[in-house]
N, C-alpha and C positions, 0 to 999 in steps of 0.2 A: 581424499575429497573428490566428489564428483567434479569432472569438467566439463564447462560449457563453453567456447568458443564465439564470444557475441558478435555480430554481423548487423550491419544496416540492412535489416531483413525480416519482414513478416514474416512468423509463423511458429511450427512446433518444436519444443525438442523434448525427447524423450531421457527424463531425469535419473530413473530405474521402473523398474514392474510394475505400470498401470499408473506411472508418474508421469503426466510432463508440465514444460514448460509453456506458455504460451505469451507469444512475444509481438512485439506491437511498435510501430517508432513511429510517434505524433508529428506528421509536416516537419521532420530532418530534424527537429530542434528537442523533442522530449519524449523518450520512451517509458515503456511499462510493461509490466509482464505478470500476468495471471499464472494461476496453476491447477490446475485437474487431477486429482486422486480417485481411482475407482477401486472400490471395492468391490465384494461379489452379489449387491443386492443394490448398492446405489453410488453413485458420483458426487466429489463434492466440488464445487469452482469455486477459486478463491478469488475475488472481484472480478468485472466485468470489464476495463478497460472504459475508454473511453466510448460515447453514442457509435462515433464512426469504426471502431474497433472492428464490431462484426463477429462477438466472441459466440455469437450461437453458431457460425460456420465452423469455425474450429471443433467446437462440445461436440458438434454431429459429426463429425471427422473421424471421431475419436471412441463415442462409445454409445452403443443404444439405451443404457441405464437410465432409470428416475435420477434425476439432478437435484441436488443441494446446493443452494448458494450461499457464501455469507460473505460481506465486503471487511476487510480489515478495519476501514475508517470510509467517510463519508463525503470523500472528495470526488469530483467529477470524472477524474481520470482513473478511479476504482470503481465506478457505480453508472458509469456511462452506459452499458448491454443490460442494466438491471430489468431494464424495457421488456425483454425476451424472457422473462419468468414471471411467476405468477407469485410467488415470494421470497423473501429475501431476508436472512439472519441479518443483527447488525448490535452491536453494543446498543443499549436506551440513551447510554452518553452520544453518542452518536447519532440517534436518531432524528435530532433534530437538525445537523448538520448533513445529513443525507435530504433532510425535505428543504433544505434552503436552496440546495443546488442544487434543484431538480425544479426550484422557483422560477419561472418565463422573467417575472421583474428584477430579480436576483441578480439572475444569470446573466441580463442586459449590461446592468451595472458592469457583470467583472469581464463580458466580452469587450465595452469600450475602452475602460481601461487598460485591456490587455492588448488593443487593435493601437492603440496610442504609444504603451508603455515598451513593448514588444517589436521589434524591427524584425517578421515576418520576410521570405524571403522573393515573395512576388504577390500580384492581386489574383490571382486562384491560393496561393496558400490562405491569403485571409478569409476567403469565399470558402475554403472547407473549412476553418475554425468559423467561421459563423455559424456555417452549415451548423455542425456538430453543436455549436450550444444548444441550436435552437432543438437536434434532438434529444438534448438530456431532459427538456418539460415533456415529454412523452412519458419519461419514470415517476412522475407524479403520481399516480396510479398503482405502484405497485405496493405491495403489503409486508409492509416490514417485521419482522418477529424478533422477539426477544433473543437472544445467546440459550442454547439450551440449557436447563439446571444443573444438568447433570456433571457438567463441565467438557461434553466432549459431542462428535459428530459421529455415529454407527453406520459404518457402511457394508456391515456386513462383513467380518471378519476382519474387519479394519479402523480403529479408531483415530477418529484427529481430533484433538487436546486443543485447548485455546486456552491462551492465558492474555489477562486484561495490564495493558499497558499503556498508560496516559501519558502523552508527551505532544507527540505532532498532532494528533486532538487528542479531545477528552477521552473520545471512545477509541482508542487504538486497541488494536487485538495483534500477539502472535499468534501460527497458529504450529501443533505438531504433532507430526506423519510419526506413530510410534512403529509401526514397520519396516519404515526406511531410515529410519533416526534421523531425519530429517527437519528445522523450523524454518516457516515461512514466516519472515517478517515483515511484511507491509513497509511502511514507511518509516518503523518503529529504529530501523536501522538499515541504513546505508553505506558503503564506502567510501562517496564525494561527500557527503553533506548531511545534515537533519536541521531539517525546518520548523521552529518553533516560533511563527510570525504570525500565526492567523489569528483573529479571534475568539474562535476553537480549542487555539494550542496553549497548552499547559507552561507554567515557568519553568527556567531549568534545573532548579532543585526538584519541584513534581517530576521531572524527566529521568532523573538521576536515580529515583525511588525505582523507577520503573525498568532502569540498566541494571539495578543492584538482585532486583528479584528477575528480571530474565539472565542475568548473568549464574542465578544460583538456580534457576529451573535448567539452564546448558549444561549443568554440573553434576547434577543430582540425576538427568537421562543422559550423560556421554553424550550430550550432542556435539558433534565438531565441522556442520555443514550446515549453513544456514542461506537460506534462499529470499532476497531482498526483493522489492518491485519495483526497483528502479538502478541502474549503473550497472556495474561488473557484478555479476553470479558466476557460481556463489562467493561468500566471502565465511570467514569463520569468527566462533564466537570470540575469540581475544579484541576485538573492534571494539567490544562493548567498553573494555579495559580502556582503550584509547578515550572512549566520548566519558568513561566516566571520569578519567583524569582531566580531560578538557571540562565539565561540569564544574567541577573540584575547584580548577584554577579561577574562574571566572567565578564561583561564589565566596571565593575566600579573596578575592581582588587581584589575585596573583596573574592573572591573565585577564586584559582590558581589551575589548572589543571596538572593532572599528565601526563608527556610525556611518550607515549610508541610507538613505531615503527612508530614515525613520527606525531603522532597525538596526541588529549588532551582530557584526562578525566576528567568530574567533575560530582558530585554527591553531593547528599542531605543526604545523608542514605537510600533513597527509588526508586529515578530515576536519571539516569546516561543520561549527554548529553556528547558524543563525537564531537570531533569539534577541527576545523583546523585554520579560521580565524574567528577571532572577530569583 
């Protein structure tokens, strides 16, 4: 398995050949990590990070190619740099949750909340998260495209594969580096946690569907290194094993969740699914 050694520390790491990682930590409190594959005709980015990320400094770092972008899902901290292109792949399930959060009245809403809910850790860290909401209404403007038909991204002697995985939203995407054996999974899988709270996100049996077909697409390509965008990278496909057992126990009642501000926790002792509907 590829290692990556994570550090409270913007920037690059190099994954393999024309791989890397690009990493990001939101005001001490929430990281994220994009990814860049080039091929020999074009590049593709896999989300943009947050507004203040800055992800067009990194891409030009990196490589002079036509860029491809496509966001896993349609959250602010994936589609924040969307601003810096011209357009943008994204599930249709999705697309609607990419233009909310890129909404100025939207976004108001979930800044106050979050300015209230959030114990920030001084009045310049609040000042850059406003900052930053107010520049995610700047991606209003960008032009969103379908998923390609074909099921894959050509960069020129290099394909990445995406497969449609509804759980943390509707529109969740892995995506996979068939050169490097490599899957980027978005939000679709983590090693602290999976968020199925938003209004967006799918119950956890729809989530489960979605563990049971990425669990047989790992199997069917020998994938055994999977690259998340959020927590410790990478982690490997046997996690899925865990959250599909953690699924399992909470639909069958065998595992009961703990309520806290509306929502339900459960856990194994190692990964935690939060979740709304069953």
């Amino acid at each position: 398995m590829n290692e990556i050694v994570k550090m409270n520390k913007n920037g690059t790491d190099r994954i393999s050949e024309n791989f890397y990682q690009i990493r990001y930590y939101y005001l001490g409190v929430a990281d994220v990590y994009m990814y860049l594959l080039i091929g020999e005709e074009k590049a593709l980015l896999i989300d943009t990070g947050y507004a203040s990320t800055m992800v067009i400094n990194y891409v030009d770092e990196l490589t002079d190619l036509p860029i491809k972008v496509v966001n896993t899902h349609g959250h602010p901290d994936h589609i924040g740099g969307n601003r810096y292109f011209d357009e943008v792949y994204i599930s249709k399930n999705d697309l609607n949750t990419a233009r909310e959060y890129s909404d100025p009245f939207f976004l108001k809403k979930i800044n106050d909340m979050i300015i209230h809910n959030i114990s920030l850790n001084n009045d310049i860290a609040i000042e850059e998260y406003q900052k930053d909401i107010e520049l995610n209404n700047s991606g209003m403007n960008v032009k969103y495209l379908d998923l390609p038909e074909k099921g894959y991204f050509d960069l020129g002697n290099r394909k990445i594969y995406f497969l449609e995985t509804p759980g943390h939203t509707f529109g969740s995407i892995c995506l996979y580096d068939e050169r490097s054996g490599v899957l980027i999974s978005g939000d679709t899988l983590c090693d602290k946690a999976v968020l199925l709270t938003f209004e967006e996100s799918t119950s956890v049996r729809r989530y489960r569907d979605s563990l049971l077909k990425l669990k047989e697409f790992c199997k069917e390509n020998y994938i055994n290194v999977i690259y998340p965008a959020h927590h410790d990278a990478p982690i490997g496909p046997e996690l899925t094993d865990r959250y599909i057992s953690l699924c399992d126990g909470i639909i069958k009642g065998e595992i009961k969740g703990i309520v806290r501000d509306g929502v339900m926790y459960a856990d194994d002792g190692k990964i935690c699914l939060v979740y709304k509907n069953i």
